[in-house]
N, C-alpha and C positions, 0 to 999 in steps of 0.2 A: 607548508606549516604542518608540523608535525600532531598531533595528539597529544594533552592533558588532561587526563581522565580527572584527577584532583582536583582544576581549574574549574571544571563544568559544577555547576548548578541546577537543580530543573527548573526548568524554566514553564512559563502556564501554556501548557499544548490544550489550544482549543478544540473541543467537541466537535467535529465537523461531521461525526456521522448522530445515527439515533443512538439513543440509550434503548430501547426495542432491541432484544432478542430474535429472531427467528423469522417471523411473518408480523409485518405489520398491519392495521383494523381492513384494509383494502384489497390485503389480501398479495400484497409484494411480500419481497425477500426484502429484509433489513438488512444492513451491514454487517457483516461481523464481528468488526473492530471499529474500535475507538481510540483516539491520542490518551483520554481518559482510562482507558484498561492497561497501559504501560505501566509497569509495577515499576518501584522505584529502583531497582535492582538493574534497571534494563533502560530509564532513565537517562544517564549517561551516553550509552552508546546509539539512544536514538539523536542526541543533541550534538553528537559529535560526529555522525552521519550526515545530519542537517547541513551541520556548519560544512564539513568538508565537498559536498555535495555540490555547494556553492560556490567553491575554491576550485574544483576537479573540472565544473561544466558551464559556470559561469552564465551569462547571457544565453548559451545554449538552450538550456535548463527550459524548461515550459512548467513540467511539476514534477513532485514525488510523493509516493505512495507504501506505505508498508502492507505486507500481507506476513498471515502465519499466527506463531503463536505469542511474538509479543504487542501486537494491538490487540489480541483477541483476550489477554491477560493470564495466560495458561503458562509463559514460559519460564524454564527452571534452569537458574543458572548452570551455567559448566555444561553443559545440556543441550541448550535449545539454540538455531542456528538465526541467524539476522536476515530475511530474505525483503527486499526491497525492490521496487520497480520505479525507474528514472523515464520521462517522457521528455523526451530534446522536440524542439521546433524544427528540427530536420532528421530524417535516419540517421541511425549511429553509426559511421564506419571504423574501421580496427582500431584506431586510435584512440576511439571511446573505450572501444570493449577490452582494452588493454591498462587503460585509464581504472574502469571500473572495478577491474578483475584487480590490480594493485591497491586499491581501496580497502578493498573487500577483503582483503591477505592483509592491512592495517589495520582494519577494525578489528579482524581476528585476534592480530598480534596486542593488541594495546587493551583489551575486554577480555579478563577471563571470564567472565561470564556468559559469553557467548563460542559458540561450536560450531565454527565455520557460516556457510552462508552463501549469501549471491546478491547479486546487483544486476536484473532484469533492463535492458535499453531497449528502446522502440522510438521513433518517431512518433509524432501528435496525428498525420495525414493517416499513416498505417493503422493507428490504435481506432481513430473516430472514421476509419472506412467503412462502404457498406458490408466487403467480407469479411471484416472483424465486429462489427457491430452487436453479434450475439454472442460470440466467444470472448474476445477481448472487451467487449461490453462489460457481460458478465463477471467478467473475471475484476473491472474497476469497479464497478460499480455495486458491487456484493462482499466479494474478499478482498479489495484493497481498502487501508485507511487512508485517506487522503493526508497528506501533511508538507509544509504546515498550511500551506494554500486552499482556495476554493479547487473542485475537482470540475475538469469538464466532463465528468461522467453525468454530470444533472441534467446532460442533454439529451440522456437515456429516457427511453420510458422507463416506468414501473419495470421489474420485473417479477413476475409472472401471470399467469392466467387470466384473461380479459374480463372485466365483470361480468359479460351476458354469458359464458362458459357456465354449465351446472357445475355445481360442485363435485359432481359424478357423470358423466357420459350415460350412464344406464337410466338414470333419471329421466332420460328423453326417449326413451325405449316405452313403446305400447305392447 
């Protein structure tokens, strides 16, 4: 099934992250983006992402997640590029990542508003292992939006600095 970019409507993309900017009171990273900071401009091609997303990987599918600068609400048509990360319930092999990369050459072609792009795959076992745990952690659980699902990134801790840490190292210096 092809693209209709006229067909699409926005549709209500739930807040799954904070509205907190930066650090929230405890002293974590907040997320960066929200479904909420998707300018209406850019609207379309997150719903048309979605929908094909579901067509492309089907039951595969575990979640999806945007990062960059259209959850973060910065992005300028003709401009700014779609970058997405797809979590399958098994590793992705060629046929996803060939799958994904033709996607992603139709989102291109069918949105002038967007300038190129990419579609990140990983497995769910790779992304929530312990040698991803701080990198690919970090990376869902800060710069990705989650969408349109709940994230398994909440099985993160906080991230950053532990409460009983001074706020300065030198602090504890006599």
């Amino acid at each position: 099934m092809g693209l209709a970019p006229a067909d699409l409507t926005r549709s209500r993309l739930r807040d799954t992250a904070s509205p907190v900017r930066g650090l929230h009171p405890d002293g974590t990273i907040a997320r960066e983006g929200s479904p909420d900071r998707v300018t209406a401009a850019f609207t379309p091609v997150v719903e048309a992402l979605r929908g094909r997303l579901h067509e492309v990987f089907g039951a595969r599918m575990h979640s999806a997640y945007l990062y960059g600068s259209i959850p973060r609400g910065t992005a300028v048509p003709g401009v700014s590029d779609l970058d997405a990360l797809v979590a399958l319930h098994t590793a992705p092999d060629p046929t996803d990542r060939d799958r994904a990369r033709a996607l992603q050459e139709e989102i291109d072609a069918a949105f002038p508003q967007v300038d190129g792009g990419g579609i990140l795959l990983d497995g769910v076992a790779n992304l929530t292992s312990a040698l991803e745990r701080h990198d690919a952690g970090f990376f869902v659980a800060c710069l990705c939006t989650p969408w349109p699902a709940p994230t398994w990134a909440r099985g993160y801790p906080g991230t950053g600095p532990p409460a009983s840490w001074p706020a300065r190292p030198t602090e504890t210096c006599t």
